[in-house]
N, CA, C and O atoms as a Maestro MAE file, in Angstrom:
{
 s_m_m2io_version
 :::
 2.0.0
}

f_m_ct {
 s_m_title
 :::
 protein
 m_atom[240] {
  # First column is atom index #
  i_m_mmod_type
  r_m_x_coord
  r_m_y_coord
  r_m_z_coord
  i_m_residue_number
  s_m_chain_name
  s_m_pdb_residue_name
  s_m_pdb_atom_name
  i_m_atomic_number
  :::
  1 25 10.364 -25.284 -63.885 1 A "UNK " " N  " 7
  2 3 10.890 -26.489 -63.278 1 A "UNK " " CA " 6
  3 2 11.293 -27.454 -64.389 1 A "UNK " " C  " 6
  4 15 10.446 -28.223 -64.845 1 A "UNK " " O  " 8
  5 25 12.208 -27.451 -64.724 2 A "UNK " " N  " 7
  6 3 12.937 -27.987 -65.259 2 A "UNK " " CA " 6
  7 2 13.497 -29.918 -65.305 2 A "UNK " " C  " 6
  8 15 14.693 -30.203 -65.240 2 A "UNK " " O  " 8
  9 25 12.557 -30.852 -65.407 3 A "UNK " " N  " 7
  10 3 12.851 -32.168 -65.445 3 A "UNK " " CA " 6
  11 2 14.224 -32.989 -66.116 3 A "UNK " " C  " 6
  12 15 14.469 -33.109 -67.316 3 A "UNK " " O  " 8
  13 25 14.890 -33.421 -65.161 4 A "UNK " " N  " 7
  14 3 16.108 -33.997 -66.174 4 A "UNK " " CA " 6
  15 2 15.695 -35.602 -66.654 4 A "UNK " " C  " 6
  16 15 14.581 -36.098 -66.822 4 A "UNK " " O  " 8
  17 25 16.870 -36.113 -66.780 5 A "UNK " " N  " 7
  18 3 16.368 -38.203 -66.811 5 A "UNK " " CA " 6
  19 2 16.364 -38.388 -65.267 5 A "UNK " " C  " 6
  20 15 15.732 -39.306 -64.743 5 A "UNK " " O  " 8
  21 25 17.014 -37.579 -64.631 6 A "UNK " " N  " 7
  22 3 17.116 -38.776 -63.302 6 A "UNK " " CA " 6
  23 2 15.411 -38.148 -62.652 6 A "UNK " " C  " 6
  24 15 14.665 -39.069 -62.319 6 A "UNK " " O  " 8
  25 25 14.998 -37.120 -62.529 7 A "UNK " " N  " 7
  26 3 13.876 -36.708 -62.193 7 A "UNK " " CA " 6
  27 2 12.922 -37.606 -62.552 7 A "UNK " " C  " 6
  28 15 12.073 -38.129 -61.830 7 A "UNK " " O  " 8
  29 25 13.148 -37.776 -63.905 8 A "UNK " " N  " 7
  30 3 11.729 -38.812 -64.242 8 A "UNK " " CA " 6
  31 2 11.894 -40.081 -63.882 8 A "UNK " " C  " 6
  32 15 10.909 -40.618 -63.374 8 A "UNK " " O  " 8
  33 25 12.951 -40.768 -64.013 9 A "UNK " " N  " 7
  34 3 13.249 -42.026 -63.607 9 A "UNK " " CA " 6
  35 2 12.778 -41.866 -61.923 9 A "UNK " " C  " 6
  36 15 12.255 -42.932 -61.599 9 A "UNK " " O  " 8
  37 25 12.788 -41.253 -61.190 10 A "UNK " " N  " 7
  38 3 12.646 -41.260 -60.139 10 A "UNK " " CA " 6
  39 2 11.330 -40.589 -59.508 10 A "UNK " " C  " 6
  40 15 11.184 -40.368 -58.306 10 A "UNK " " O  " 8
  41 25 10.525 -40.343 -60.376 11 A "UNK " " N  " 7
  42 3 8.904 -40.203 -59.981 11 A "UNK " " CA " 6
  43 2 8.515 -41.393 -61.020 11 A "UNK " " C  " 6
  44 15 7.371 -41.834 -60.908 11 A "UNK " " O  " 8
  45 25 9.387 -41.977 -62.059 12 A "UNK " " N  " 7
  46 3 8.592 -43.215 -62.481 12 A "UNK " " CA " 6
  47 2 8.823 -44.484 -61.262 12 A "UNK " " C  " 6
  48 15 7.930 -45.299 -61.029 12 A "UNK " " O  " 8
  49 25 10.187 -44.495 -60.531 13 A "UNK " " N  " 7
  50 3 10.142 -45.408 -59.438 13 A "UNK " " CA " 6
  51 2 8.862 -45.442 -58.332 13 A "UNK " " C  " 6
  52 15 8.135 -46.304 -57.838 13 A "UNK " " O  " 8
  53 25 8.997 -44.297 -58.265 14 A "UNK " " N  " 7
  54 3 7.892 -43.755 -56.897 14 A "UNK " " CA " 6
  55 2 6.415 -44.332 -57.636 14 A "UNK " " C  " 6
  56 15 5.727 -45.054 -56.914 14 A "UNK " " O  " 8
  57 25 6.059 -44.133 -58.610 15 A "UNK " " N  " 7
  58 3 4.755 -44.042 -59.240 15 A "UNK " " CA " 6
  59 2 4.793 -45.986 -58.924 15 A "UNK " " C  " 6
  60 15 3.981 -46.619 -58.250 15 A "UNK " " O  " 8
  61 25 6.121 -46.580 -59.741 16 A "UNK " " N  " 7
  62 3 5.649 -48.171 -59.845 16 A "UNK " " CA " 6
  63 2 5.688 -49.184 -58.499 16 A "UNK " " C  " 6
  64 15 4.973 -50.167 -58.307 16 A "UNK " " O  " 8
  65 25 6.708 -48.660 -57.657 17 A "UNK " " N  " 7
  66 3 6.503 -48.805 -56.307 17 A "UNK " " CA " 6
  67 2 5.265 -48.588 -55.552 17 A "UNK " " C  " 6
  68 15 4.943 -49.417 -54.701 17 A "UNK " " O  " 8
  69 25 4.520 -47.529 -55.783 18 A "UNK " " N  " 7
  70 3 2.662 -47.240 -55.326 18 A "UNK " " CA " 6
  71 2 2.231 -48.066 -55.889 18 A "UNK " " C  " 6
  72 15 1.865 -49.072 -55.282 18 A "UNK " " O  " 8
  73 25 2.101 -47.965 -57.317 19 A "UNK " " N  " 7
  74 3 1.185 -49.290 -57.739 19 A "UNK " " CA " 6
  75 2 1.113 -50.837 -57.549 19 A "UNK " " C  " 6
  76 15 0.118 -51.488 -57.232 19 A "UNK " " O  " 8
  77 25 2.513 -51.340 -57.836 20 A "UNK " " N  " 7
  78 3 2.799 -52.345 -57.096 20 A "UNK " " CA " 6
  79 2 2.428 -52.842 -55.907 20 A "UNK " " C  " 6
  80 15 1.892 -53.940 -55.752 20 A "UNK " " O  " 8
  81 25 2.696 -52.065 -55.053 21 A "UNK " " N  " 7
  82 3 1.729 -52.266 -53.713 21 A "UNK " " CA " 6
  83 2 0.289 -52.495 -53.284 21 A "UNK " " C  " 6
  84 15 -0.295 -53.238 -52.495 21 A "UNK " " O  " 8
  85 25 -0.056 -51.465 -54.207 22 A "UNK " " N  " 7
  86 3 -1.407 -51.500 -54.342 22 A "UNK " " CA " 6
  87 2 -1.856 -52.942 -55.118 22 A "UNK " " C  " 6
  88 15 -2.668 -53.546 -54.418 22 A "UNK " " O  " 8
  89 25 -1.601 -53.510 -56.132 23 A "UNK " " N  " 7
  90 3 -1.475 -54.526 -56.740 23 A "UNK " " CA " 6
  91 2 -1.364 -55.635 -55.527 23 A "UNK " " C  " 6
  92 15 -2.307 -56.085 -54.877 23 A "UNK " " O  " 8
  93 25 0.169 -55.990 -55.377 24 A "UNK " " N  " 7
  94 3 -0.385 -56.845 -54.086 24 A "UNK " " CA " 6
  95 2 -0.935 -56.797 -52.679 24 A "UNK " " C  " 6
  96 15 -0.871 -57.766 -51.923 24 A "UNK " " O  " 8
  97 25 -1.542 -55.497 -52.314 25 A "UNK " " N  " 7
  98 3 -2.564 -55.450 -51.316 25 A "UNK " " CA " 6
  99 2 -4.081 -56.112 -51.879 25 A "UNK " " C  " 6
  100 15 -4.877 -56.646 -51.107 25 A "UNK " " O  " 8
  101 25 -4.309 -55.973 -53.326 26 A "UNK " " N  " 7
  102 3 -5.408 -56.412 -53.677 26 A "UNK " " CA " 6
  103 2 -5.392 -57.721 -53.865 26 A "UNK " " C  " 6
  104 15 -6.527 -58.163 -54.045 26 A "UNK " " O  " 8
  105 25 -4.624 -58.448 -53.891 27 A "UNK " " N  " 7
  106 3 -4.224 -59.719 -54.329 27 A "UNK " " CA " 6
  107 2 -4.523 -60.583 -52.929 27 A "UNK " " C  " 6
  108 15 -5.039 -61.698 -52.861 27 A "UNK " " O  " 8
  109 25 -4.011 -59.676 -51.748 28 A "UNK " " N  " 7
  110 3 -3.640 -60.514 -50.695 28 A "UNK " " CA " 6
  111 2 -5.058 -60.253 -50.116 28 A "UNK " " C  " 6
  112 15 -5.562 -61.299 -49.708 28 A "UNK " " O  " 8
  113 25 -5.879 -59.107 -49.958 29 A "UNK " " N  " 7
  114 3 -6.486 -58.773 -49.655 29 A "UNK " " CA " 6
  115 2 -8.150 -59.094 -50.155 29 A "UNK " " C  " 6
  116 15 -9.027 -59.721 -49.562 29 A "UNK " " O  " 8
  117 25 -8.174 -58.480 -51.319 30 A "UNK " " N  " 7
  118 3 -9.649 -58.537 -51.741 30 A "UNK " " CA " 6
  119 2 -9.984 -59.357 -53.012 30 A "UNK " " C  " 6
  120 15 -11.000 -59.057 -53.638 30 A "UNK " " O  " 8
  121 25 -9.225 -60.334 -53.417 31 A "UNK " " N  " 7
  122 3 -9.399 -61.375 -54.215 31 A "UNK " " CA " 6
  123 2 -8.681 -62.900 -53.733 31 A "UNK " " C  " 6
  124 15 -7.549 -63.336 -53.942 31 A "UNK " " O  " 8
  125 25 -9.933 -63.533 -52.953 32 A "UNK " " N  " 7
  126 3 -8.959 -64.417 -52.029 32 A "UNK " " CA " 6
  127 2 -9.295 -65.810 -53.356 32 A "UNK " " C  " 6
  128 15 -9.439 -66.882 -52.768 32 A "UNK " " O  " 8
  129 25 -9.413 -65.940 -54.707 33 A "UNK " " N  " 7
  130 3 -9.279 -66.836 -55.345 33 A "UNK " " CA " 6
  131 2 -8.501 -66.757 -56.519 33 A "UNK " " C  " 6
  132 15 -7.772 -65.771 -56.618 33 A "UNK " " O  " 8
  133 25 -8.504 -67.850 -57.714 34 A "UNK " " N  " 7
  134 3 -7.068 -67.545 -58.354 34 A "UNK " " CA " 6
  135 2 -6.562 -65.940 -58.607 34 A "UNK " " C  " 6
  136 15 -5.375 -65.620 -58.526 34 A "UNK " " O  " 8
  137 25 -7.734 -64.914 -58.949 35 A "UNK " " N  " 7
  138 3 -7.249 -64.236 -59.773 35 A "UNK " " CA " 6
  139 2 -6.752 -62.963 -58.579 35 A "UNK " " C  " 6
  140 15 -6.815 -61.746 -58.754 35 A "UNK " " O  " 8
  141 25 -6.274 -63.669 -57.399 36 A "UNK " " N  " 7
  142 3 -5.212 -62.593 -56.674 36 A "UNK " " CA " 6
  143 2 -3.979 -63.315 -56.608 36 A "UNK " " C  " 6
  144 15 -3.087 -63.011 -55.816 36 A "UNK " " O  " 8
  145 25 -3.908 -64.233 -57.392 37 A "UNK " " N  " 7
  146 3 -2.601 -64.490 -57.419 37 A "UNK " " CA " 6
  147 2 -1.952 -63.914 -59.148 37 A "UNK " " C  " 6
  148 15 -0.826 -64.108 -59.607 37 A "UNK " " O  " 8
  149 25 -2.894 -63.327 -59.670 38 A "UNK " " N  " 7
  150 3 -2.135 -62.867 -60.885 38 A "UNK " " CA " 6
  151 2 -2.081 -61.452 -60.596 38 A "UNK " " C  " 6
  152 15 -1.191 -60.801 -61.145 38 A "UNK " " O  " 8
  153 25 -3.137 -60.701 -59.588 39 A "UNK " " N  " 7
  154 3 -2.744 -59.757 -59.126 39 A "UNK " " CA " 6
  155 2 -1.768 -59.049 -58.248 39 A "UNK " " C  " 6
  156 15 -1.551 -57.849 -58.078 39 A "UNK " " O  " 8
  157 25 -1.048 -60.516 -57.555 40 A "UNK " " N  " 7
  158 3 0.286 -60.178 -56.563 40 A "UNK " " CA " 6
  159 2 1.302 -60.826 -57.404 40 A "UNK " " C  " 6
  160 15 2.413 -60.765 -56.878 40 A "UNK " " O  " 8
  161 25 1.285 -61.392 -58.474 41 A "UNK " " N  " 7
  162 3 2.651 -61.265 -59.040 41 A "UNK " " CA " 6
  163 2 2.434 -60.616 -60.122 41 A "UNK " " C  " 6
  164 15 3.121 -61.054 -61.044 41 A "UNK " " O  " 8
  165 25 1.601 -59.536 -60.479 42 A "UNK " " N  " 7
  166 3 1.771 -58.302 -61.253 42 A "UNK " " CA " 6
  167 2 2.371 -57.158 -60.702 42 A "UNK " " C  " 6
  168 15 3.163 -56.426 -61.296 42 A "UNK " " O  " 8
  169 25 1.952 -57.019 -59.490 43 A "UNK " " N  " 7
  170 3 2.892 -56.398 -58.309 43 A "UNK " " CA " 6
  171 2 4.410 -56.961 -58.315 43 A "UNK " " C  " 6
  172 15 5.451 -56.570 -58.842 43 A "UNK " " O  " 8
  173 25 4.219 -57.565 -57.860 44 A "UNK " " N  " 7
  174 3 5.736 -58.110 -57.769 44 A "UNK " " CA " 6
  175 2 6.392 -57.479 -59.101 44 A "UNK " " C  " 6
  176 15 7.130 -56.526 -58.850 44 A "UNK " " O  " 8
  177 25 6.265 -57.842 -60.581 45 A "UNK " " N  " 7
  178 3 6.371 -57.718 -61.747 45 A "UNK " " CA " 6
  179 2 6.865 -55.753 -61.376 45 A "UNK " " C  " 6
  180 15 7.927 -55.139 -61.478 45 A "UNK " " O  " 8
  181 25 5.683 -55.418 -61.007 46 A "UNK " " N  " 7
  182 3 5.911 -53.192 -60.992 46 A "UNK " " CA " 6
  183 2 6.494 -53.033 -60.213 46 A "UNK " " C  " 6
  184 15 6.793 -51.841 -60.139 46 A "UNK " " O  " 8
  185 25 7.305 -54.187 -58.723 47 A "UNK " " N  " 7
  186 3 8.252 -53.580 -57.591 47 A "UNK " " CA " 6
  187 2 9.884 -54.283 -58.761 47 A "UNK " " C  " 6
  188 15 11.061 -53.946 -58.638 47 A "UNK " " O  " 8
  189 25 9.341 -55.185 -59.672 48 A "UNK " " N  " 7
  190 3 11.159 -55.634 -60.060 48 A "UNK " " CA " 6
  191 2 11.368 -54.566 -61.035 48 A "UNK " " C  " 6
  192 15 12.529 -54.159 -61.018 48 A "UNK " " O  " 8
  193 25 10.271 -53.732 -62.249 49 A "UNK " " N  " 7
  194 3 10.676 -53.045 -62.770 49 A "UNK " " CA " 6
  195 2 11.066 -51.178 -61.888 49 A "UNK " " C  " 6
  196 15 11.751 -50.194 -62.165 49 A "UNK " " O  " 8
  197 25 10.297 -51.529 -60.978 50 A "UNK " " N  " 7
  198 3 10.606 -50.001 -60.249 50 A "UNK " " CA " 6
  199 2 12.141 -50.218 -60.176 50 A "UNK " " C  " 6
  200 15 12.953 -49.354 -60.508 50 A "UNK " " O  " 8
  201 25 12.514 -51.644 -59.639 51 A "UNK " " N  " 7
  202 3 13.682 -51.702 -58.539 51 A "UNK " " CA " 6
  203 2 14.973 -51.235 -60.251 51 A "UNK " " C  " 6
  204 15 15.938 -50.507 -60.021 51 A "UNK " " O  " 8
  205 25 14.824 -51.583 -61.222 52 A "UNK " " N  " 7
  206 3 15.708 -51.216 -62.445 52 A "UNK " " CA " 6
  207 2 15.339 -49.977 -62.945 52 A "UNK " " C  " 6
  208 15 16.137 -49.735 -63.851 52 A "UNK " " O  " 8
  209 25 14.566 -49.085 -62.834 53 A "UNK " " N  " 7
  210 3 14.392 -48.028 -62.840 53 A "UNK " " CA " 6
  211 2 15.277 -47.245 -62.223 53 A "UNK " " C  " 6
  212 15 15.914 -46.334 -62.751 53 A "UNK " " O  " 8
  213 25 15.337 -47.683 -60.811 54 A "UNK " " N  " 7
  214 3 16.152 -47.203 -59.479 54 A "UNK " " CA " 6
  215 2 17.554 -47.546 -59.578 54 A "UNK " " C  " 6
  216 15 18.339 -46.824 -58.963 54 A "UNK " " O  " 8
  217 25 17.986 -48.476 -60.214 55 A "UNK " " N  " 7
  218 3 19.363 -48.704 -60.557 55 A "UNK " " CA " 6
  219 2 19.606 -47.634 -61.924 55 A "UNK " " C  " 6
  220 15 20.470 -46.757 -61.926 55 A "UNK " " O  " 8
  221 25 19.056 -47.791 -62.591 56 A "UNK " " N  " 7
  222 3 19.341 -46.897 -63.961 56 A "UNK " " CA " 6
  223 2 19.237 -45.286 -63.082 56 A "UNK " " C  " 6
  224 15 19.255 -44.426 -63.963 56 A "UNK " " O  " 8
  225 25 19.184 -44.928 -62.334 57 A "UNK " " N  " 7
  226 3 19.060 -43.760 -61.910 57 A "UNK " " CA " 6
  227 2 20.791 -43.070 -61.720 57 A "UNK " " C  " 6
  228 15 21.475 -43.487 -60.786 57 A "UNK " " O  " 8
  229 25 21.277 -42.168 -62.551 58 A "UNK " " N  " 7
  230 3 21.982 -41.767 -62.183 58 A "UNK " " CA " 6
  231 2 23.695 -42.159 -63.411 58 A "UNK " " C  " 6
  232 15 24.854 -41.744 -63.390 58 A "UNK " " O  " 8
  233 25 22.889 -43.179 -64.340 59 A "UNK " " N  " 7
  234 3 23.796 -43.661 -65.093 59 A "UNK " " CA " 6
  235 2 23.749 -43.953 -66.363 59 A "UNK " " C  " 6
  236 15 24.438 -44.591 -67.158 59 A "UNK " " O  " 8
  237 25 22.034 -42.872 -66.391 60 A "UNK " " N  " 7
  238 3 21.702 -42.378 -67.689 60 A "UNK " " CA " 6
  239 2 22.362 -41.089 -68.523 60 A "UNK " " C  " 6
  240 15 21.947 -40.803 -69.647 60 A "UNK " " O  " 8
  :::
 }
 m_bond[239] {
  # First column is bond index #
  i_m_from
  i_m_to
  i_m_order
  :::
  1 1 2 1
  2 2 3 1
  3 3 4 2
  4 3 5 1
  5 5 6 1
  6 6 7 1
  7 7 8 2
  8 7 9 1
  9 9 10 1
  10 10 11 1
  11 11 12 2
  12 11 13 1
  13 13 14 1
  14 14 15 1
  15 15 16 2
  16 15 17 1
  17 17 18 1
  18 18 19 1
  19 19 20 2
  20 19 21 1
  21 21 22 1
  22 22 23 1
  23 23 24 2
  24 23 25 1
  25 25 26 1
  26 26 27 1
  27 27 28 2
  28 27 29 1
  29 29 30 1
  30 30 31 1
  31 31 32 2
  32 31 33 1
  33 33 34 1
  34 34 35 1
  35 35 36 2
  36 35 37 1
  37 37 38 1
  38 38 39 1
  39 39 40 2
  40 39 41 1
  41 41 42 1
  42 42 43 1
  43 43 44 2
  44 43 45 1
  45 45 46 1
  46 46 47 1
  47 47 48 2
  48 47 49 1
  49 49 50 1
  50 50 51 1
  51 51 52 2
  52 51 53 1
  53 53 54 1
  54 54 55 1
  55 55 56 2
  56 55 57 1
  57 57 58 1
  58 58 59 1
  59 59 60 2
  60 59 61 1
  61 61 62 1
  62 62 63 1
  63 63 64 2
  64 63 65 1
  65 65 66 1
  66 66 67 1
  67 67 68 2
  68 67 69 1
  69 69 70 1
  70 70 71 1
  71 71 72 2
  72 71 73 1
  73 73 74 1
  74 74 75 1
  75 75 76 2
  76 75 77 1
  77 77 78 1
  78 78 79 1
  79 79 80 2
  80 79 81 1
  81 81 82 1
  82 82 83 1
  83 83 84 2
  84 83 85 1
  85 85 86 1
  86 86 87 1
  87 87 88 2
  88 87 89 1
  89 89 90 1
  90 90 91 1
  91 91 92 2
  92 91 93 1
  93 93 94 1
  94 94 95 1
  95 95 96 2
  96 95 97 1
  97 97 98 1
  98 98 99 1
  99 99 100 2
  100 99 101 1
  101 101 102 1
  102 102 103 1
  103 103 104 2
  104 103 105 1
  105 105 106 1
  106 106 107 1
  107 107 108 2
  108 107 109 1
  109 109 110 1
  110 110 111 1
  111 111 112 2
  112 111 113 1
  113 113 114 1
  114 114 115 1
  115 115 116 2
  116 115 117 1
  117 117 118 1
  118 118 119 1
  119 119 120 2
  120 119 121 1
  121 121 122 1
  122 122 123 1
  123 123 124 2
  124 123 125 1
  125 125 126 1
  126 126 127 1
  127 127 128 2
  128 127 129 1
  129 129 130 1
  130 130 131 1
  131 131 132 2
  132 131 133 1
  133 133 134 1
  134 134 135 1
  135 135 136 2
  136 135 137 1
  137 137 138 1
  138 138 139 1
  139 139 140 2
  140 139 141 1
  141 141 142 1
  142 142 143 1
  143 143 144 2
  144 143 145 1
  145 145 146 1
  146 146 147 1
  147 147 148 2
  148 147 149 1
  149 149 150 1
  150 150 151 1
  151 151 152 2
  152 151 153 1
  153 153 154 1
  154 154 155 1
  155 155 156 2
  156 155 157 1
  157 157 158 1
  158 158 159 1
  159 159 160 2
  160 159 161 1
  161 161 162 1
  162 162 163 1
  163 163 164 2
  164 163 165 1
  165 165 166 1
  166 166 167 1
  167 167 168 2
  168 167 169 1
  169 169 170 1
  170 170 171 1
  171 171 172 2
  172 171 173 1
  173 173 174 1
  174 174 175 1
  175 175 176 2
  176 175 177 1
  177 177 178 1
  178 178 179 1
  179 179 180 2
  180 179 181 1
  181 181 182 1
  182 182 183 1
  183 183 184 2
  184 183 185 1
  185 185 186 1
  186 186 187 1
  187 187 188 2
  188 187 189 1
  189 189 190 1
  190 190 191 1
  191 191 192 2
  192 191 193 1
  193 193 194 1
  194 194 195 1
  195 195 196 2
  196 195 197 1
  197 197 198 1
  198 198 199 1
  199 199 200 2
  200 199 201 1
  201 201 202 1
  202 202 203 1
  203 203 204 2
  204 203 205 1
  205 205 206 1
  206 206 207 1
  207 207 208 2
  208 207 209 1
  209 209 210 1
  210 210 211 1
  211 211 212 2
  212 211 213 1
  213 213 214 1
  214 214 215 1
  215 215 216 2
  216 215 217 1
  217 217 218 1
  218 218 219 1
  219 219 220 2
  220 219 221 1
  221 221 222 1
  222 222 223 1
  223 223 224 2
  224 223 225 1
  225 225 226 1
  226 226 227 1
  227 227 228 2
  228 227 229 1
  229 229 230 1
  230 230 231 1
  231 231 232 2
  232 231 233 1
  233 233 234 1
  234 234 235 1
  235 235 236 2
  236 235 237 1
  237 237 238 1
  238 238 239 1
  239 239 240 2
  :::
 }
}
């Protein structure tokens, strides 16, 4: 099995998109004082780099 760029770029989207989420589920969820708010815009932070990952897909 053979990996090209767009393959990886596109299990690295998938991978920062999961985490991200996960990131701000914990934020919103199980740290209800400051330090879930550095945990939901670290999220945020792994859904803007997924989202340029996902643009670079295909034009590497």
């Amino acid at each position: 099995m053979g990996m090209n760029k767009n393959t990886v770029l596109g299990w690295a989207t998938l991978i920062m998109i999961i985490m991200g989420l996960i990131l701000i589920a914990l934020g919103a969820f199980r740290y209800d004082e400051t330090a879930g708010w550095g945990f939901a815009s670290t999220g945020v932070g792994f859904l803007a780099n997924a989202w340029v990952f996902s643009s670079l897909k295909g034009r590497l």
